[in-house]
N, CA, C and O of each residue as an XYZ file, in Angstrom:
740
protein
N       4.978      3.447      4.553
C       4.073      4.564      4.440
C       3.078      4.562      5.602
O       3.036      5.660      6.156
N       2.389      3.779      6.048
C       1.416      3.158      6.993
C       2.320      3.448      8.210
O       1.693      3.448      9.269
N       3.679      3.702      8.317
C       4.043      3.671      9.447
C       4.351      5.724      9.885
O       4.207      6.312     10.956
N       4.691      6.126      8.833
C       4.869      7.593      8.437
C       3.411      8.339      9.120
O       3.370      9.277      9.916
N       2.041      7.424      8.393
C       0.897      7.950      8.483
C       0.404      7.873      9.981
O       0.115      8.977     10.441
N       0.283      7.048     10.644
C       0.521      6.314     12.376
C       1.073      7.558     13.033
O       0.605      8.250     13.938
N       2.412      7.679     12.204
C       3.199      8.619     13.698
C       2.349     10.206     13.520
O       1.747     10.841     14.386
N       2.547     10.504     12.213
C       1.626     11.570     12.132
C       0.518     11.363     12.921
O       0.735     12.038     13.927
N      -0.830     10.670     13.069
C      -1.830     10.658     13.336
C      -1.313     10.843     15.148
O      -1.743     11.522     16.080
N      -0.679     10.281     15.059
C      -0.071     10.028     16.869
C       0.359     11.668     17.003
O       0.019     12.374     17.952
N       1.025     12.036     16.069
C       1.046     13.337     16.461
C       0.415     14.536     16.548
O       0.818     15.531     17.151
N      -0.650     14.402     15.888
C      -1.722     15.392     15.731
C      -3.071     15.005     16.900
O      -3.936     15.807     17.253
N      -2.952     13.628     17.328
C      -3.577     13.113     18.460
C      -2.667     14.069     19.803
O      -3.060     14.485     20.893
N      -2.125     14.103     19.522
C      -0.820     14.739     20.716
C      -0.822     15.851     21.098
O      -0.879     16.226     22.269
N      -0.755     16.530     20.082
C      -1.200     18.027     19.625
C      -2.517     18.446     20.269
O      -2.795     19.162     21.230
N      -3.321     17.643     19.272
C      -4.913     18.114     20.226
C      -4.916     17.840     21.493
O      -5.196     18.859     22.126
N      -4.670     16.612     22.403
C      -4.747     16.537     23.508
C      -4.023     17.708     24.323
O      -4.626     18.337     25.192
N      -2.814     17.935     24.016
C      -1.802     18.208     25.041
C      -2.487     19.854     25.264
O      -2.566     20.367     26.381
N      -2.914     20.488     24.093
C      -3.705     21.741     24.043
C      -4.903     21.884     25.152
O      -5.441     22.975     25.337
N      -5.264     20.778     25.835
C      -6.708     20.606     26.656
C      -6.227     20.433     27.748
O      -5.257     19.686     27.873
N      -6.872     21.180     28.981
C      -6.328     20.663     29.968
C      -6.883     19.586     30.726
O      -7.987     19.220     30.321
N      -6.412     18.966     31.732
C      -6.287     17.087     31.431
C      -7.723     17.161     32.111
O      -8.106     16.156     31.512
N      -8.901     17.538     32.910
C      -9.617     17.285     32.950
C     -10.543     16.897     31.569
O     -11.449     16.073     31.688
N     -10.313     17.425     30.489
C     -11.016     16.953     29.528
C     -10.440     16.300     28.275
O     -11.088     16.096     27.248
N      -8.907     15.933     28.500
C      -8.343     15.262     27.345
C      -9.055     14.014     27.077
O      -9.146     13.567     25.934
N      -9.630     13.361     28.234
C     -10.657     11.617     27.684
C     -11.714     12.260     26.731
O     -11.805     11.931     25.548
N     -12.669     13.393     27.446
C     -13.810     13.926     26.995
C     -13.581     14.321     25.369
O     -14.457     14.367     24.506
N     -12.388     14.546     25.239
C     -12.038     15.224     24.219
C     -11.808     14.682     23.024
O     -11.857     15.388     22.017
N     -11.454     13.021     22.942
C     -10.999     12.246     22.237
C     -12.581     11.685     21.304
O     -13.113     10.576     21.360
N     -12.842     12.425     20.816
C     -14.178     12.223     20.010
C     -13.987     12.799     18.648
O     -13.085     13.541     18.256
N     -15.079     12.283     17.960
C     -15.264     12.461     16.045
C     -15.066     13.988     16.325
O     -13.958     14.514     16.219
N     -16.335     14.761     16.734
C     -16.116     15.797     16.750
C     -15.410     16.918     16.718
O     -15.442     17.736     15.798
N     -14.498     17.024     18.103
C     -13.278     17.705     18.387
C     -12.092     17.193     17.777
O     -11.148     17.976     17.675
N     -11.935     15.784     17.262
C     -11.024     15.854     16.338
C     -11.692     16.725     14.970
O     -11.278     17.882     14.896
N     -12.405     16.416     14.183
C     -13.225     17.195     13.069
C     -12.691     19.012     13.390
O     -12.187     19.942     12.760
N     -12.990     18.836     14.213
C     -12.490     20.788     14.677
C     -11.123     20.966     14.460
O     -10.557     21.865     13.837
N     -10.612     19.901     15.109
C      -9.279     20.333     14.785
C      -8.559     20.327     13.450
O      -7.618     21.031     13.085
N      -9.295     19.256     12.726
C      -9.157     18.904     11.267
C      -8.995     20.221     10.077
O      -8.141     20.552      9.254
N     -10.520     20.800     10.580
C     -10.963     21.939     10.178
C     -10.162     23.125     10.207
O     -10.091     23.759      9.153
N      -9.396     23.649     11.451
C      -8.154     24.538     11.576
C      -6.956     24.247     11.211
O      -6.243     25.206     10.914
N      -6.536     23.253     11.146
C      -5.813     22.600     10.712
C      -5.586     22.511      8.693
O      -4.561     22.404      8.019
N      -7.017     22.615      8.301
C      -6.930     22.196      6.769
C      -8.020     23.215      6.732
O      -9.179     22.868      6.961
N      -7.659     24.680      6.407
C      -8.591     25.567      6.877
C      -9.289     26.215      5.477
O     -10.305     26.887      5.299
N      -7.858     25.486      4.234
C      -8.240     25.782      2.959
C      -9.321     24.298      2.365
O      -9.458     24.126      1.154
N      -9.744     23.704      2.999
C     -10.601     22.597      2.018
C     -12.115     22.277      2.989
O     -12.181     22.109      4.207
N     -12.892     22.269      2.291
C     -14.044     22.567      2.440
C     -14.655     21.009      3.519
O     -14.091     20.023      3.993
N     -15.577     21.355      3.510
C     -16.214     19.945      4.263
C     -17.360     19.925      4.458
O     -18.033     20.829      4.952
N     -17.820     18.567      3.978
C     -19.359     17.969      3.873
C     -19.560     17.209      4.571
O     -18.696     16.354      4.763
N     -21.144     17.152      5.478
C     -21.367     16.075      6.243
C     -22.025     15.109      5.408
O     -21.872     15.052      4.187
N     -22.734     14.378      6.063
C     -23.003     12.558      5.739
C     -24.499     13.223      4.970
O     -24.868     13.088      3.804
N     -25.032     13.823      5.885
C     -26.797     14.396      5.272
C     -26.566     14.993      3.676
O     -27.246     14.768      2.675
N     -25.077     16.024      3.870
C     -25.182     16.384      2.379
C     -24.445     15.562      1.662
O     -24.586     15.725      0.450
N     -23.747     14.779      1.961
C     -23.395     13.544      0.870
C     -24.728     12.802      0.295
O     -25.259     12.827     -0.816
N     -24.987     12.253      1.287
C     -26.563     12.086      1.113
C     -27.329     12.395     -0.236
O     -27.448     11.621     -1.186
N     -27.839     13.718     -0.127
C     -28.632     14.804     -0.502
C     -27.559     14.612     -1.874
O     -27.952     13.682     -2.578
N     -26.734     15.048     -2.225
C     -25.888     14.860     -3.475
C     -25.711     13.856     -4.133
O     -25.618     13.915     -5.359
N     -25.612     12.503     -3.326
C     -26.248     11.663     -4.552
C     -27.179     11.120     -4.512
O     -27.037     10.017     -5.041
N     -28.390     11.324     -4.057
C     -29.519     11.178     -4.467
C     -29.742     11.950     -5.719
O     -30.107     11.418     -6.768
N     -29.545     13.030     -5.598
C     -30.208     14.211     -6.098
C     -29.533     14.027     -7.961
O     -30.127     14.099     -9.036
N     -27.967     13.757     -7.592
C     -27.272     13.909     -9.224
C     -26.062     12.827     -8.973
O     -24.924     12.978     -9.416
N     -26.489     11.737     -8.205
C     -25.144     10.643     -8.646
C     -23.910     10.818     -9.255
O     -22.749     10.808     -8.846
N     -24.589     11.025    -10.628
C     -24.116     10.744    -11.904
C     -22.108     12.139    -12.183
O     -21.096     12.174    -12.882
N     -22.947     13.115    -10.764
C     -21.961     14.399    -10.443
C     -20.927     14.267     -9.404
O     -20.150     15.138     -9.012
N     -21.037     13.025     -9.012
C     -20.342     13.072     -7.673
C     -19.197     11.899     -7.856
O     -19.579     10.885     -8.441
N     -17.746     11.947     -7.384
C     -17.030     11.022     -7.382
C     -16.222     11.012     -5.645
O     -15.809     12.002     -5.042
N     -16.205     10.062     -5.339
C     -16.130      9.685     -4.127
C     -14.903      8.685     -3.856
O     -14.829      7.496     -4.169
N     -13.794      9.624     -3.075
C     -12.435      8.842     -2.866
C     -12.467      8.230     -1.412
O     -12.964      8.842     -0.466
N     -11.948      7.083     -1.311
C     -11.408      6.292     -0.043
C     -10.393      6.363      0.040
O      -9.708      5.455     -0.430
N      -9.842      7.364      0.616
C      -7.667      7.790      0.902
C      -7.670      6.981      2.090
O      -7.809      7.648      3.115
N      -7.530      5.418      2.298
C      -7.431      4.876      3.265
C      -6.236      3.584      1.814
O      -5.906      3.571      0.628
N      -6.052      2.639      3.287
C      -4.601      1.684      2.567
C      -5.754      0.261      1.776
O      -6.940      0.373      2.085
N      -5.492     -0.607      1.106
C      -6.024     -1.849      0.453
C      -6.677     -2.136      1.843
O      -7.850     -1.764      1.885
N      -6.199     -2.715      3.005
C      -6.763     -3.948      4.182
C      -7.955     -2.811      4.705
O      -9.060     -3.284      4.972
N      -7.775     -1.479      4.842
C      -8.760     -0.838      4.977
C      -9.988     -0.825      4.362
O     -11.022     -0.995      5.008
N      -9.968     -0.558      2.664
C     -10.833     -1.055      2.105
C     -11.649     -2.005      1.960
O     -12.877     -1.992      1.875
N     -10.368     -3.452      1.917
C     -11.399     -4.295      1.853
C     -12.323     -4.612      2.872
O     -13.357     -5.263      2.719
N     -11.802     -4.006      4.155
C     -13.188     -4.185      5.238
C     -14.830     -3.936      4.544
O     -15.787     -4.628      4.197
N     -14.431     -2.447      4.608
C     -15.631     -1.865      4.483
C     -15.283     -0.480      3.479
O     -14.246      0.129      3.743
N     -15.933     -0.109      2.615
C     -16.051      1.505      2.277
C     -17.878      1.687      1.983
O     -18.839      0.923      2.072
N     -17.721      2.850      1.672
C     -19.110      3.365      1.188
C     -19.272      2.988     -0.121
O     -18.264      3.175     -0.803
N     -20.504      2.372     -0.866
C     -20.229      2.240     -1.727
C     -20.508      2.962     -2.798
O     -21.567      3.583     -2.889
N     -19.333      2.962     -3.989
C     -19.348      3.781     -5.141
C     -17.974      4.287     -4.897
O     -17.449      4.865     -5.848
N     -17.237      4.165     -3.700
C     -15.810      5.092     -3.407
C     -14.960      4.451     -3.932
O     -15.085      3.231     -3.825
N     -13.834      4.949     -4.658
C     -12.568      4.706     -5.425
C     -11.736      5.150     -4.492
O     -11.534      6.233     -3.943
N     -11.008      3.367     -4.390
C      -9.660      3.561     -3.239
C      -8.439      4.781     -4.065
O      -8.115      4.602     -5.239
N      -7.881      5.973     -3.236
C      -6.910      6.314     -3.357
C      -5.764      6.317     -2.649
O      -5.946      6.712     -1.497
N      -4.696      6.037     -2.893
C      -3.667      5.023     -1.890
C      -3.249      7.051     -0.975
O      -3.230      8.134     -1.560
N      -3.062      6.831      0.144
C      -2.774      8.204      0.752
C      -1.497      8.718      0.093
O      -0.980      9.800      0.372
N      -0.880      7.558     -1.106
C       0.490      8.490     -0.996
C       0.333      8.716     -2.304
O       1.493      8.692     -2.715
N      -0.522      8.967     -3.427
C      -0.693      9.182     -4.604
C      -0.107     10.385     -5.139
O      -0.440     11.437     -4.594
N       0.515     10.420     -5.878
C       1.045     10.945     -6.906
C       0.093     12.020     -7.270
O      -1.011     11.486     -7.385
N       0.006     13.450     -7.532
C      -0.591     14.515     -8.412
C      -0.944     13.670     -9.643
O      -1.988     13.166    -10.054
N       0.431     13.712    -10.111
C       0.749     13.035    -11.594
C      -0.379     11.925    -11.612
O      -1.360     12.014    -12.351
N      -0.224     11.162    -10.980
C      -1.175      9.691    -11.168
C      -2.270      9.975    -10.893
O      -2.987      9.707    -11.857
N      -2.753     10.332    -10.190
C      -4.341     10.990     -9.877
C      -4.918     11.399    -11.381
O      -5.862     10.967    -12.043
N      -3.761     12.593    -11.656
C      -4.532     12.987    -12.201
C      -4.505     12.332    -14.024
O      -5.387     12.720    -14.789
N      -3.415     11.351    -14.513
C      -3.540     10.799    -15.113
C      -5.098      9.637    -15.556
O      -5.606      9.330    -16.634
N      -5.425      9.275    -14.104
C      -6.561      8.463    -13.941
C      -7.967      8.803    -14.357
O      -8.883      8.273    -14.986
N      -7.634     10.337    -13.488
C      -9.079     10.755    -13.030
C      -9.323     12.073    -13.981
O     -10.464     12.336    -14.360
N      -8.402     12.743    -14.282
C      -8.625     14.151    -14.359
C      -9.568     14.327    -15.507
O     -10.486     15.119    -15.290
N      -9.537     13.767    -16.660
C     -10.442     13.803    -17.671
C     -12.335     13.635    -17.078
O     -13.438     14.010    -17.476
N     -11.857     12.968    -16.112
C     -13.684     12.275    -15.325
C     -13.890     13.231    -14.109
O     -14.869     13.077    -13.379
N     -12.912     14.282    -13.870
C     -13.490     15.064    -12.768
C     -14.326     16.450    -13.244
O     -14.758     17.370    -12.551
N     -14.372     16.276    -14.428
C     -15.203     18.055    -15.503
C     -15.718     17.819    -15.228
O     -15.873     16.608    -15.383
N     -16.953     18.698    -14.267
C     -17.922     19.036    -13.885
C     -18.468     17.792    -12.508
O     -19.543     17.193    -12.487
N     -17.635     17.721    -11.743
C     -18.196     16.626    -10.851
C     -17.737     17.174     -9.430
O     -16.580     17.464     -9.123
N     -18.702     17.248     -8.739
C     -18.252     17.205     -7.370
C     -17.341     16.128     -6.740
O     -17.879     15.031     -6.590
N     -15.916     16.261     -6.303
C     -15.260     14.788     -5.680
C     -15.079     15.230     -4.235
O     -14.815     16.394     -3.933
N     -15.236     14.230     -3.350
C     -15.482     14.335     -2.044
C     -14.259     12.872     -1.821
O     -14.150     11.805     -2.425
N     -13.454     13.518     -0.602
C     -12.347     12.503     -0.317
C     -12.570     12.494      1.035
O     -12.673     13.556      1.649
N     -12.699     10.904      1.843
C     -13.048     10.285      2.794
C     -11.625      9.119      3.567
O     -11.006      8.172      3.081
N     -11.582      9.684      4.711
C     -11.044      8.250      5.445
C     -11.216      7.884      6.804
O     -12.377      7.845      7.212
N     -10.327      7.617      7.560
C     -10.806      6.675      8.904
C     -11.818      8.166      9.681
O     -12.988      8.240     10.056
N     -10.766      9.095      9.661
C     -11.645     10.145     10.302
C     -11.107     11.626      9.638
O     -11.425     12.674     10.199
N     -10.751     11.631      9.112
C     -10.261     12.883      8.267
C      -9.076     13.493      8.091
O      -8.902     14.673      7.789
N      -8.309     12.709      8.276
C      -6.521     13.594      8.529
C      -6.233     13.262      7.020
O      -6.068     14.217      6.261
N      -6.178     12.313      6.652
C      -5.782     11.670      5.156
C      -6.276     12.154      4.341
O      -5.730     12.948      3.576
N      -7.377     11.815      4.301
C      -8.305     12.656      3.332
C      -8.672     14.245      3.123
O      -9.224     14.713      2.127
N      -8.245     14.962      4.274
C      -8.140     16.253      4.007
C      -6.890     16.867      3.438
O      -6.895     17.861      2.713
N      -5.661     16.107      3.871
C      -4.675     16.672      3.573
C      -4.331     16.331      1.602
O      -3.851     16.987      0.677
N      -5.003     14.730      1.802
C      -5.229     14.403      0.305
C      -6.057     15.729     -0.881
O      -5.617     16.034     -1.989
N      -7.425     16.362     -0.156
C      -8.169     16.839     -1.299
C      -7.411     18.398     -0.727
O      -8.201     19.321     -0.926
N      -6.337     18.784     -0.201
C      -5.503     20.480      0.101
C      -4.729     19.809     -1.146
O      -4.278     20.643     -1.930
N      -4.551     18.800     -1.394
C      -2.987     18.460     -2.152
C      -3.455     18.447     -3.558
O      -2.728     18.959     -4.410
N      -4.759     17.839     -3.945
C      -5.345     18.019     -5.005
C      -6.075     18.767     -5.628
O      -6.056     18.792     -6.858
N      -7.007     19.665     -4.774
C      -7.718     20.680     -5.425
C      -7.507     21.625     -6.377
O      -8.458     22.017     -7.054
N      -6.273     22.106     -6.556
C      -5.876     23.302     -7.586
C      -5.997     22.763     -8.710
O      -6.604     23.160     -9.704
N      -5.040     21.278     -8.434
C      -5.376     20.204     -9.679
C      -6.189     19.768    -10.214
O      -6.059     19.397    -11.380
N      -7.293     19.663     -9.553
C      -8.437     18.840     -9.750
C     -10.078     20.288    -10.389
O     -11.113     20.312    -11.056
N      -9.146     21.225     -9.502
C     -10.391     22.608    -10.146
C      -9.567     22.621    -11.521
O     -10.398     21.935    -12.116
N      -8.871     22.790    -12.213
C      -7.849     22.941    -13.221
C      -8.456     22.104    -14.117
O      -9.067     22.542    -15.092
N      -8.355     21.051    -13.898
C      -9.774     20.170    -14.817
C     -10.828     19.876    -14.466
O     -11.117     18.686    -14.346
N     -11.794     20.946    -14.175
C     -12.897     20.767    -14.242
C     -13.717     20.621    -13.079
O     -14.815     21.158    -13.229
N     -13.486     19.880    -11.584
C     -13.623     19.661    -10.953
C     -14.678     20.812    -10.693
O     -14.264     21.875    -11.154
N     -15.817     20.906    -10.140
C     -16.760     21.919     -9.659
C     -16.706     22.175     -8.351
O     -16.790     23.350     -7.992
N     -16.534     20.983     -7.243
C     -16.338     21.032     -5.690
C     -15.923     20.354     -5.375
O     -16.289     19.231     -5.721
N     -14.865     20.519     -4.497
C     -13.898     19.326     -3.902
C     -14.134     19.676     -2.127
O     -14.218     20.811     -1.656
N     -14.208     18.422     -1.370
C     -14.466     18.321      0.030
C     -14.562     17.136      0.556
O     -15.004     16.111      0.037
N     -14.002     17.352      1.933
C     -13.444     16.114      2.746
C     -14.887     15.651      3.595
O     -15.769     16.483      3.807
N     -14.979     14.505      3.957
C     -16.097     13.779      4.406
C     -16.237     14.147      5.755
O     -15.332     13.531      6.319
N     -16.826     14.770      6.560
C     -17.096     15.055      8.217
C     -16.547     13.647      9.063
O     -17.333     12.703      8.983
N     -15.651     13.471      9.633
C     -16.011     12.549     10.423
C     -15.678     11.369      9.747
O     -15.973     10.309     10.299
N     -15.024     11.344      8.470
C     -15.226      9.941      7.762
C     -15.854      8.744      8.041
O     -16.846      8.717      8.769
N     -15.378      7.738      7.534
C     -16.075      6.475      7.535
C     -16.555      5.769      9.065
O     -17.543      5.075      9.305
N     -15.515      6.208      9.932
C     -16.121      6.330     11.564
C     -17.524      6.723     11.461
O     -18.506      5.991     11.580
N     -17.480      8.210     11.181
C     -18.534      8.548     11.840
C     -19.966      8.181     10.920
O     -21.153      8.450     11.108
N     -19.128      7.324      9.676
C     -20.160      7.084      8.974
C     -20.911      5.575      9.582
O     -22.093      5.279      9.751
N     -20.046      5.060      9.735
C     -20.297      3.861      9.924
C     -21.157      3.893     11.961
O     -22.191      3.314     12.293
N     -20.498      4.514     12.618
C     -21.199      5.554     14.056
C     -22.833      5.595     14.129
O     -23.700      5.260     14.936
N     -22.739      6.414     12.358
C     -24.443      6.597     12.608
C     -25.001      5.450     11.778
O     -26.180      5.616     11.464
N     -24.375      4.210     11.303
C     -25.650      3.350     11.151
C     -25.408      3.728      8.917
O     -26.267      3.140      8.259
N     -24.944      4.110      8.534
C     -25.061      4.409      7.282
C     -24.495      2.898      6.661
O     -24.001      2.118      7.476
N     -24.565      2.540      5.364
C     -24.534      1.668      4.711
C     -23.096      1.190      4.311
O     -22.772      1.889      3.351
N     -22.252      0.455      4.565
C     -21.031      0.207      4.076
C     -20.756     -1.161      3.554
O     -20.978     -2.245      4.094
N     -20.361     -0.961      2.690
C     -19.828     -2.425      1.308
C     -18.705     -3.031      1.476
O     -17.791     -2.539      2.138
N     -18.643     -4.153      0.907
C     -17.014     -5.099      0.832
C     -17.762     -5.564     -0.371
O     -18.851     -5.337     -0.897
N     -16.232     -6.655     -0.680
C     -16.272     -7.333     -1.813
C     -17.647     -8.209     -2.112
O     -18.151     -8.358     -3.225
N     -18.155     -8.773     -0.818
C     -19.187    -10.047     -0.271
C     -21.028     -9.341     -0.685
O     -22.053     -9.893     -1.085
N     -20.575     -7.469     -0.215
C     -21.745     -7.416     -0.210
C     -21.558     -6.292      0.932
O     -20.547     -5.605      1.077
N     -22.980     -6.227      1.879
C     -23.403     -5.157      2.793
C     -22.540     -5.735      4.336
O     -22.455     -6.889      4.758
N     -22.014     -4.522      4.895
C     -21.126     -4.834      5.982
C     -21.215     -3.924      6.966
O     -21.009     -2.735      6.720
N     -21.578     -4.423      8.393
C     -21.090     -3.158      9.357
C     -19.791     -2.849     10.160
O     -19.624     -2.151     11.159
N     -19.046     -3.482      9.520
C     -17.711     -4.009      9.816
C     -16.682     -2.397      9.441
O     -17.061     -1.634      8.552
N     -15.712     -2.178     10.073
C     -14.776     -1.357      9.682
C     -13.354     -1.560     10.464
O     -13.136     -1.888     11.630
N     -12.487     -1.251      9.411
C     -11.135     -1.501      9.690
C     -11.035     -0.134     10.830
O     -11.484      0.993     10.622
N     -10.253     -0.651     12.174
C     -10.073      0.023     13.075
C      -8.783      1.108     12.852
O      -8.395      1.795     13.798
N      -8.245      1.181     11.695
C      -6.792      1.821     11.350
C      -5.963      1.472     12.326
O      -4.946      0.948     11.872
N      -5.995      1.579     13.892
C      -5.138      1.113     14.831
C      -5.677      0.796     16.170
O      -6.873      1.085     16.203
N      -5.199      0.260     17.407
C      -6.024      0.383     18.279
C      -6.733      1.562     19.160
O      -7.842      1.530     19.693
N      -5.873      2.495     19.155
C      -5.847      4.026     19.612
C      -7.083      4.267     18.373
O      -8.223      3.807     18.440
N      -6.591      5.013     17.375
C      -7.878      5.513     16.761
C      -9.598      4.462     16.410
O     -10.702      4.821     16.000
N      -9.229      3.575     16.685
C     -10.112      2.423     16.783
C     -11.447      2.972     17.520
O     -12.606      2.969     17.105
N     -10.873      3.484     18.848
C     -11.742      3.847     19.880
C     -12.614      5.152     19.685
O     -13.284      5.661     20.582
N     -12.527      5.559     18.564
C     -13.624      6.426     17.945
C     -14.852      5.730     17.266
O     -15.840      6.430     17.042
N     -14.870      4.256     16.881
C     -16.191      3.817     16.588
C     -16.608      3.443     17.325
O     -15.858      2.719     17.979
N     -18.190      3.586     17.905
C     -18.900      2.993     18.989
C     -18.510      2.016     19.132
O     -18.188      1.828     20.306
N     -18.323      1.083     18.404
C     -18.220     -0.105     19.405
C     -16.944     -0.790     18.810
O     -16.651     -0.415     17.675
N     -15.958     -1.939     19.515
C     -14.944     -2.651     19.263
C     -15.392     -3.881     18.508
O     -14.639     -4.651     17.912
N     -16.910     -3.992     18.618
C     -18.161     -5.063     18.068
C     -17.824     -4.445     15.862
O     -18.228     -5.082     14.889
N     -17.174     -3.372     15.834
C     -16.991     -3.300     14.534
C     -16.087     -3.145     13.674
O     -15.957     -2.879     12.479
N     -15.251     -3.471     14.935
C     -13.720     -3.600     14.194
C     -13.525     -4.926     13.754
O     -13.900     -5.903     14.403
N     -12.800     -4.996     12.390
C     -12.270     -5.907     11.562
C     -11.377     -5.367     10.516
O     -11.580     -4.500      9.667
N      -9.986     -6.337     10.875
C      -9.110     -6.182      9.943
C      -8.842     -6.870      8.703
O      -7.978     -6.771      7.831
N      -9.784     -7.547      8.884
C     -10.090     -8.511      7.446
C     -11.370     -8.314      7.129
O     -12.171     -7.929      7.981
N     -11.789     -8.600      5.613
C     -13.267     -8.732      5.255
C     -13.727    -10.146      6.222
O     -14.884    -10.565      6.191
């Protein structure tokens, strides 16, 4: 599956680049302009930045459920905490066996390395997930990159971490620094 997800990502890396002309394909390889492309790309699912994640659970916790569509070694690096790993290749069926009773009335927001997974995850679930209850469903800006980018708070098993799984070496090079890659806790 991990290898399925790679070539995809390689290909939608491909895609965006090859669209730019080469003076700015380096310039181009950022949270951002990938996020744009994300956005046209997944033009039916909504998207929240880090301020209004933020702002949402401060405000009503208790409303918000928060997916990590990234693999186990990913997780255990680092996630945000409160996020429930969802494996990228989940089942409707199983999702919603799990969850669907706990999504009435809750905002769920689905997050990963930088948004390909997780958007295509909450296009695949939403009908499902409004169907029971679900109030707002939306993919994380920038995911855990750009979360982890600006300095925001990320968990492991141990405790508080600024550590994040690089998904590969290529997409790696979207977190400031190589100082935060780890493939192990």
């Amino acid at each position: 599956m991990r290898n399925k997800i790679t070539a995809l990502a390689a290909l939608i890396t491909t895609a965006l680049l090859s669209s730019m002309p080469n003076s700015s394909k380096a310039a181009e390889f950022n949270l951002p302009a990938i996020h744009q492309q994300i956005e046209k790309d997944y033009d039916d699912v909504r998207h929240i930045n880090r301020q209004q994640l933020d702002m949402l659970r401060q405000e009503t916790p208790e409303d918000v459920i928060l997916f990590d569509v990234r693999e186990p070694d990913e997780f255990a690096v680092s996630h945000i905490k409160g996020a429930h790993r969802l494996s990228p290749g989940s089942w409707k069926s199983t999702v919603l066996e799990n969850w669907g009773q706990k999504v009435d009335g809750k905002t769920v927001i689905f997050y990963c390395s930088v948004g390909v997974r997780s958007s295509k995850m909450a296009a695949y679930l939403a009908g499902a997930l409004k169907q029971n209850g679900a109030k707002d469903i939306y993919n994380l800006k920038e995911g855990v990159f750009g979360w982890a980018n600006h300095s925001k708070p990320l968990i492991n098993n141990q405790g508080a971490t600024p550590y994040v799984h690089p998904y590969n070496d290529h997409w790696g090079k979207l977190l400031n620094s190589k100082q935060l890659w780890r493939k192990t806790p």
